[in-house]
N, C-alpha and C positions, 0 to 999 in steps of 0.2 A: 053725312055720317059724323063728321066732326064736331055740327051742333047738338045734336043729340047724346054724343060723349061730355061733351060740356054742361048739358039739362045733366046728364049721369052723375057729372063731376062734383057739380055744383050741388045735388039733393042728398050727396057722402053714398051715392051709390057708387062704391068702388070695383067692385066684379065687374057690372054691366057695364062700367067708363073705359075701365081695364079690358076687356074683351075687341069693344071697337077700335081702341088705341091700337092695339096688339095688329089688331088687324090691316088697318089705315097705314100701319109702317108698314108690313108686309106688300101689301099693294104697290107702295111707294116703292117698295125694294126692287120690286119684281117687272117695273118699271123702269129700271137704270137710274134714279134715284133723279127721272125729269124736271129740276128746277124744286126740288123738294129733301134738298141737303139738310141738314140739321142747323145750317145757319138763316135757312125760310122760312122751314118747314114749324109748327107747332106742336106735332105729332109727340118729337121725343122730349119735349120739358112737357109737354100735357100727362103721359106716360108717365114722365120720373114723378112728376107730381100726385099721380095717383099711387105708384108706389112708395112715395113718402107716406100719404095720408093713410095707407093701410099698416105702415111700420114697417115697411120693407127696406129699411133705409142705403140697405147695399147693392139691390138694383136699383134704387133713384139714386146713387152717389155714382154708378155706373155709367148711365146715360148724361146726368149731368156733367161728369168731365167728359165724354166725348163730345157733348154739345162747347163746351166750353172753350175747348182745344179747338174748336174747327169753327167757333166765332172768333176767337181771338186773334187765330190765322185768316181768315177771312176777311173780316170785319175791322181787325184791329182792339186794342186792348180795351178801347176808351168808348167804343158803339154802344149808347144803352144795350141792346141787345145783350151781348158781350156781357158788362155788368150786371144786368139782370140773371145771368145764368152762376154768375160768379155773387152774387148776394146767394140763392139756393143754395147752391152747394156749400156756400160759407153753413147758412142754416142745418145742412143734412151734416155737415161735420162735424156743427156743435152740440147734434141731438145723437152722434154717435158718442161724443165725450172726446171728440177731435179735437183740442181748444185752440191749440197753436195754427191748426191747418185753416181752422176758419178765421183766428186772426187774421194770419198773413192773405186770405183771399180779401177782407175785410177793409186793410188798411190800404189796398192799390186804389 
């Protein structure tokens, strides 16, 4: 399911990526979230990412700090991981007209 949202991702089918994303968390939820937290799991930056790319930018700024928040506690500040999620949202802040919030995600 996860490749197939990624073939979706990737061709700017956003609904169709959207739909199984949606999905793939739900599952994971309904699971007790088995080893598939937001600091493993791909599901919720794949998600923010397709609501970025549709111009949703306050639900991908939504997921991106909970992903954030719980790699940073996890993971530590400095995990690519971590960083990776903190470059995004630096991005989703500066395409909201954020300029200081994605600075300061920026310059850590």
């Amino acid at each position: 399911m996860g490749n197939l949202a990624s073939m979706y991702h990737k061709q700017g089918l956003w609904k169709e990526a959207e739909e199984l994303e949606v999905l793939m968390m739900e599952m994971r939820k309904q699971r007790a979230w088995r080893g598939t937290s937001p600091t493993r799991s791909r599901a919720w930056p794949n998600l923010a990412s397709t609501y970025w790319n549709q111009g949703r930018l306050k639900e991908a700024e939504e997921l991106e700090v909970l992903v954030m928040e719980t790699r940073k506690r996890v993971l530590g500040e400095e995990h690519p991981d971590s960083l990776t999620i903190m470059a995004n949202l630096a991005s989703t802040y500066w395409n909201q007209g954020w300029l200081k919030e994605a600075e300061e995600l920026e310059v850590l």
